[in-house]
C-alpha positions, 0 to 999 in steps of 0.5 A: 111339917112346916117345910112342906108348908112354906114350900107350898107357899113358894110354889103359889107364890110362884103362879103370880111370878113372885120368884122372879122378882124375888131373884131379881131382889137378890140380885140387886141386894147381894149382887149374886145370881140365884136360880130357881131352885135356890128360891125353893131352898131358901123357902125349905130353910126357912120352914126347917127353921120354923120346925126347929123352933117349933120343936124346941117350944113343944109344939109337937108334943102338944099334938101328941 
């Protein structure tokens, strides 16, 4: 659920062309060319990210 959630906050972030400035920032860190698509992944990384340690902290089965 969190994946959704960050993805969500990729796609509001991204009415105020903060994926611009993000891929900008990218480039100008790693020196790497990103695509939109990579600003959405990054998003969907970072929330499995935070479903994986939800899981293993037992916020799930606290639902339940």
């Amino acid at each position: 659920m969190i994946i959704v959630s960050f993805l969500i906050i990729a796609w509001i972030l991204s009415w105020f062309k903060f994926e611009q400035i993000f891929i900008q920032a990218f480039k100008e860190l790693f020196n790497k060319e990103i695509t939109t698509a990579s600003y959405y992944f990054i998003f969907a990384c970072l929330g499995a990210i935070g479903d994986i340690v939800a899981l293993l902290n037992g916020s799930y089965f606290d639902k339940l």
